[in-house]
C-alpha positions as CSV (number, residue, x, y, z in Angstrom):
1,X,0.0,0.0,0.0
2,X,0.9,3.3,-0.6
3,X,3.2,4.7,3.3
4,X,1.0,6.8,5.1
5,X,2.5,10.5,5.4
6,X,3.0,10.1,9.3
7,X,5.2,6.6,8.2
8,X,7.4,8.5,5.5
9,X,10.2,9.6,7.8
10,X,10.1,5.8,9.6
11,X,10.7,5.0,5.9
12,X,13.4,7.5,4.7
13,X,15.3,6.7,7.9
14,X,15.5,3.2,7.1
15,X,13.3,2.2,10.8
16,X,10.7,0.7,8.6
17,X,11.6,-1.1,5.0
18,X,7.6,-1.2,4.0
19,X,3.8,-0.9,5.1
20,X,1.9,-3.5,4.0
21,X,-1.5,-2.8,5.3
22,X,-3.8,-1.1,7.8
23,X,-4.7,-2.8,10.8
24,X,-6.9,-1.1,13.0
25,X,-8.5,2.5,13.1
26,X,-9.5,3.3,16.5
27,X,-10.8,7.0,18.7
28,X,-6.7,7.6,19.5
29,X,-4.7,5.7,16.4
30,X,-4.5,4.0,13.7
31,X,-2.4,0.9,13.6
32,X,-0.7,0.0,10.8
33,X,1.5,-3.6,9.8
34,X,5.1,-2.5,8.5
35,X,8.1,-4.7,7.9
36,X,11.2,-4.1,9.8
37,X,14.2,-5.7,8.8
38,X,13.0,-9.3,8.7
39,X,10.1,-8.7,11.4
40,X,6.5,-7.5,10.7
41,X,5.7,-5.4,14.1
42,X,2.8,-2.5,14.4
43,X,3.0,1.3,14.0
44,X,0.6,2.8,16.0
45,X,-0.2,6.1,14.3
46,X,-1.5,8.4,17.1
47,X,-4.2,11.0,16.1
48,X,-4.3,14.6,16.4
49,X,-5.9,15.8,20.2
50,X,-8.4,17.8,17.8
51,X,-8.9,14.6,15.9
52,X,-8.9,12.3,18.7
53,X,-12.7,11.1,19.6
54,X,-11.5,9.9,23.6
55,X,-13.7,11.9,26.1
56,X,-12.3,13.5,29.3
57,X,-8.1,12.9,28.4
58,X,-7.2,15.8,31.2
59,X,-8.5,13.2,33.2
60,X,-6.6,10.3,32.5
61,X,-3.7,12.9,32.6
62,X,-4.1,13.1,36.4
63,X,-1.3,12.2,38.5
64,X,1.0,12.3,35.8
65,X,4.0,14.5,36.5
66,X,6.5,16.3,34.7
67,X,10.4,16.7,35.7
68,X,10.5,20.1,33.8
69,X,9.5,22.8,35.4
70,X,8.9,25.2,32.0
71,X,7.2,22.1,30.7
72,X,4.5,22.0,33.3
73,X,3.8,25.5,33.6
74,X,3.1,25.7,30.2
75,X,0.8,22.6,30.4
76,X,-0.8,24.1,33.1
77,X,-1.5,27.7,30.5
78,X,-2.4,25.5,27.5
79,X,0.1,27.5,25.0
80,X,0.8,25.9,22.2
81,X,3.9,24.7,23.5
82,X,1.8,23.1,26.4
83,X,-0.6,21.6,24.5
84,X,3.1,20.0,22.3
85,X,4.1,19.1,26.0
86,X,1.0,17.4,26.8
87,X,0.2,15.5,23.2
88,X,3.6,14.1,23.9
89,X,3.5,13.0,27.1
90,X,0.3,11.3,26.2
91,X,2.0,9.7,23.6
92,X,4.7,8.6,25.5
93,X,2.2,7.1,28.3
94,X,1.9,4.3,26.3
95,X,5.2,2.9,25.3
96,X,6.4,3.7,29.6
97,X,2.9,1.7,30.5
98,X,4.2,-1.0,28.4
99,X,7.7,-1.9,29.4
100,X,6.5,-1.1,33.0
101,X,3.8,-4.0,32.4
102,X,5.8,-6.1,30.5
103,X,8.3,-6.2,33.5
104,X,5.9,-6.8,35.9
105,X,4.2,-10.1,33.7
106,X,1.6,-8.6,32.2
107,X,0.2,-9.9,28.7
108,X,1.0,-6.8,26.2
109,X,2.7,-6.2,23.2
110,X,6.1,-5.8,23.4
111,X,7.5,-2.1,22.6
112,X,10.2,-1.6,20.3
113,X,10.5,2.1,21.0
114,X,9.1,5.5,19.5
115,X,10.3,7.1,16.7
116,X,8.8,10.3,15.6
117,X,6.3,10.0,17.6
118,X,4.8,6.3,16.3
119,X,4.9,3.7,18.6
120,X,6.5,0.2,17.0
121,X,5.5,-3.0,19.3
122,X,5.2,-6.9,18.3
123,X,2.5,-7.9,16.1
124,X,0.4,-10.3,18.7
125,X,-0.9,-13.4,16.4
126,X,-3.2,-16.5,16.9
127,X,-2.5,-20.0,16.8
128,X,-2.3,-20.2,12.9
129,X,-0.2,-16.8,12.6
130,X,-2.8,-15.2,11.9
131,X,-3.4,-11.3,13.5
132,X,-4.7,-12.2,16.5
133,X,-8.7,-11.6,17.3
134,X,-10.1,-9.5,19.1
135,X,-12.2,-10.1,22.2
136,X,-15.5,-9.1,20.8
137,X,-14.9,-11.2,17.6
138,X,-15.3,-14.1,19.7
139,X,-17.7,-17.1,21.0
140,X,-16.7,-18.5,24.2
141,X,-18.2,-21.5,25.7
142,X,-19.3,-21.1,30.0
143,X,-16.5,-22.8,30.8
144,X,-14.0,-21.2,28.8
145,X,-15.6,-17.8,29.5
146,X,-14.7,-18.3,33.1
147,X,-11.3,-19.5,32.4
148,X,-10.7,-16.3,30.7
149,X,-12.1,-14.4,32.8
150,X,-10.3,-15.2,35.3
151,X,-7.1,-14.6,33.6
152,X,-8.1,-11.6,33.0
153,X,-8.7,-10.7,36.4
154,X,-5.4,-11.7,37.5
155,X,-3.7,-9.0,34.6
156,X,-6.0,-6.3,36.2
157,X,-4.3,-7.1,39.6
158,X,-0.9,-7.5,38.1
159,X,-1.5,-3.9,36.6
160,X,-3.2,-2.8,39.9
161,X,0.4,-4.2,41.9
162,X,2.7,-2.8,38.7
163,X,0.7,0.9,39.9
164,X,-1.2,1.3,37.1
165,X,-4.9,0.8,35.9
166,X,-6.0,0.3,32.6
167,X,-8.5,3.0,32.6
168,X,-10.3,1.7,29.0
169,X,-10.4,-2.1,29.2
170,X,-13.2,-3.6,27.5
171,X,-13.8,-6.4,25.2
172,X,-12.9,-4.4,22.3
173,X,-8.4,-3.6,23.4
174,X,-8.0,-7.3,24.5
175,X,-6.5,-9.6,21.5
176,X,-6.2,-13.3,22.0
177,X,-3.5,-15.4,20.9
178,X,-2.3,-18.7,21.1
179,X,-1.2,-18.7,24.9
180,X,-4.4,-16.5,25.9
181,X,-5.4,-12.4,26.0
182,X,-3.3,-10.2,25.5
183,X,-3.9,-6.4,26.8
184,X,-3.6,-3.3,24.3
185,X,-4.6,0.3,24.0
186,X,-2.6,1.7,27.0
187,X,-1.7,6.0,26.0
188,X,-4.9,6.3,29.2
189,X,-3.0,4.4,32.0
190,X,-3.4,5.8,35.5
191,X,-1.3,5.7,38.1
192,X,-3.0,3.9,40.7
193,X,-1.9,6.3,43.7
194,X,-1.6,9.7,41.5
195,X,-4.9,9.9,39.7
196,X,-8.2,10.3,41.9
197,X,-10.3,8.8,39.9
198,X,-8.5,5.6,39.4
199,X,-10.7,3.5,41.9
200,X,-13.7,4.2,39.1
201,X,-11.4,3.1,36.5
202,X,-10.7,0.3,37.7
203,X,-14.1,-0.5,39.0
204,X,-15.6,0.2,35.3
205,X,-12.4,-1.7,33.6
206,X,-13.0,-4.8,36.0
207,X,-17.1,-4.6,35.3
208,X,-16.7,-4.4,31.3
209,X,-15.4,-8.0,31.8
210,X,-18.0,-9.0,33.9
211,X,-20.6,-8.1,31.7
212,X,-19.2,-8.9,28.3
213,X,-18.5,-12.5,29.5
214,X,-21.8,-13.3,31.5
215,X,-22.8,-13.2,28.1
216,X,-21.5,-16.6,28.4
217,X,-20.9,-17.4,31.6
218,X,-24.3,-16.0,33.9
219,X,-22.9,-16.9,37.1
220,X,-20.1,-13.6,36.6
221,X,-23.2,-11.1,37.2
222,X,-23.2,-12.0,40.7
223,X,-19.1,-10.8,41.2
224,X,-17.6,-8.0,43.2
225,X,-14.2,-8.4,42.3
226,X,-13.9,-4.5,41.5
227,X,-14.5,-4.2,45.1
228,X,-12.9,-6.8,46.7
229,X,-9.0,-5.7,44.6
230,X,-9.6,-2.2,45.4
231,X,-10.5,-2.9,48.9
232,X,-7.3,-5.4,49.2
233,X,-5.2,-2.9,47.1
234,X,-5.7,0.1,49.8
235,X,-5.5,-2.4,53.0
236,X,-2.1,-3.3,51.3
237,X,-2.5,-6.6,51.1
238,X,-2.8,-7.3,47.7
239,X,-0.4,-8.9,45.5
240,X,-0.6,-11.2,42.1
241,X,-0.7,-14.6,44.3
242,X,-3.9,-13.0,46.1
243,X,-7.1,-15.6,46.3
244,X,-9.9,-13.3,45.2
245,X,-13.4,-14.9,45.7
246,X,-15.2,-12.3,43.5
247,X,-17.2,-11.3,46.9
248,X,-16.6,-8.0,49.1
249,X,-18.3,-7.0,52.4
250,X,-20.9,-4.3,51.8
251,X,-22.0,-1.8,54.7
252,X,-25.4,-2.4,54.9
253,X,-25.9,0.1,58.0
254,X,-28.7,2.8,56.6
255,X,-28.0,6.2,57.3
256,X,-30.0,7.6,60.4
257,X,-31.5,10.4,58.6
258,X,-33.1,11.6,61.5
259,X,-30.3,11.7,63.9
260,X,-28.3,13.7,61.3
261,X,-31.1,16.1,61.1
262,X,-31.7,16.5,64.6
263,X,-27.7,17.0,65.5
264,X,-27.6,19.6,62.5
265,X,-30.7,21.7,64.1
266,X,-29.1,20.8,67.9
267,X,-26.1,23.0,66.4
268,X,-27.4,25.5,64.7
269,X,-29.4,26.0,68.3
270,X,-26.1,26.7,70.0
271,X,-25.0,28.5,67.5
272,X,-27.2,30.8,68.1
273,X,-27.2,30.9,71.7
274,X,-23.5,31.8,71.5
275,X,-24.0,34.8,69.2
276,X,-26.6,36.0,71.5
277,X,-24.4,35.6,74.3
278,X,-21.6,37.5,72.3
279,X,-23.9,40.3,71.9
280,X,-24.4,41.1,75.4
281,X,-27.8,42.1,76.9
282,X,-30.3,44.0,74.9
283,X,-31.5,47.4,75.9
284,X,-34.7,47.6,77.1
């Protein structure tokens, strides 16, 4: 096919030797298929922030900081340099998330790097060689839904351990290939302990699964695991060899509405006692 402008330089700078074809067009890139040297690997072409279609990116950007001072402070203005700062760090996001994963154990492409600001990672393939499904494109039977699902699970909480959280995972960035699912789609990551809204991110990553495979597997409606790793995650007791049973304790104590009410009015009595007694005696 004829190289996408974006590729060119990869091209003229010998990185890349040809594109064969495109992959995948998605709300933050487009992946392509190139040959390097003797390898085929993915470009992951990321889109303009005016072009992008993700919802909310300031914040996924939460929690993540910058050494440069100048850098920050014009992220913070949202110049033109700032927003340059801030499309690179958010491309950047996702070869770091990667290596840091990959350490760690987690399923995901491998990176080969950045050049130019296109991501090149290893092309994940099936059992026949074949680019890899993804999860959506799928039919599981119950009993290979739970397997899966459970697997799955256990990435989330080697993530969760690593410090980050997926903050997109669904059915539709998890590729499956000979050995199981492999995780994609990572330029959103949060920092567990930096961002404030991780614990929804999680808890929305972790119920995507649920729902998509209690599709095949019913039973799945009835987990909490969202609850039960975030609750083990801020006791500091979880870790990747963790039993999770896919319960978590609730508080099922109601609210005593009218106690609240009646301590609100008890002070806003003495409240007003004590600015009567600060005004002294009136005249008669």
């Amino acid at each position: 096919m004829k190289t996408p402008k974006a590729l060119i330089p990869l091209q003229e700078e010998g990185v890349i030797s040809e594109v064969l074809y495109q992959l995948q067009s998605g709300k933050e890139a487009t992946v392509y298929l190139v040959r390097a040297g003797g390898d085929e690997l993915c470009a992951k072409v990321y889109k303009d922030a005016a072009q992008r279609s993700f919802r909310q990116a300031a914040t996924y950007r939460e929690g993540r900081g910058t050494r440069n001072t100048r850098d920050a402070r014009a992220m913070a203005r949202g110049s033109k340099f700032g927003k340059q700062v801030t499309e690179g760090s958010w491309r950047n996001a996702e070869v770091d998330a990667l290596y840091r994963l990959a350490e760690a154990g987690v399923r995901v492409p491998r990176p080969y790097g950045v050049f130019d600001g296109i991501l090149l990672m290893e092309l994940i393939t099936d059992d026949e060689g074949q680019v890899a499904s993804r999860l959506c494109e799928l039919v599981f039977s119950e009993a290979e839904a739970l397997e899966v699902h459970e697997e799955l699970i256990g990435e989330v909480v080697r993530m969760l351990c690593a410090g980050l959280v997926h903050g997109d995972l669904s059915q539709y960035n998890i590729l499956m290939d000979a050995w199981g699912p492999v995780i994609i789609d990572l330029p959103q990551a949060v920092d567990a302990a930096g961002n404030p809204h991780a614990k929804g991110m999680l808890e929305r990553d972790v119920n995507n699964l649920r729902d998509f495979f209690a599709e095949f597997a019913p039973a799945l409606r009835e987990t909490r695991y969202a609850a039960e790793i975030w609750g083990l995650y801020e006791d500091g007791a979880l870790t990747p060899e963790t039993p999770l049973t896919g319960h978590a304790e609730e508080d099922l104590h109601e609210a005593d509405l009218v106690s609240v009410l009646r301590e609100i009015e008890d002070a806003r009595l003495e409240e007003e006692e004590r600015q009567r007694r600060m005004a002294g005696p009136e005249d008669d």
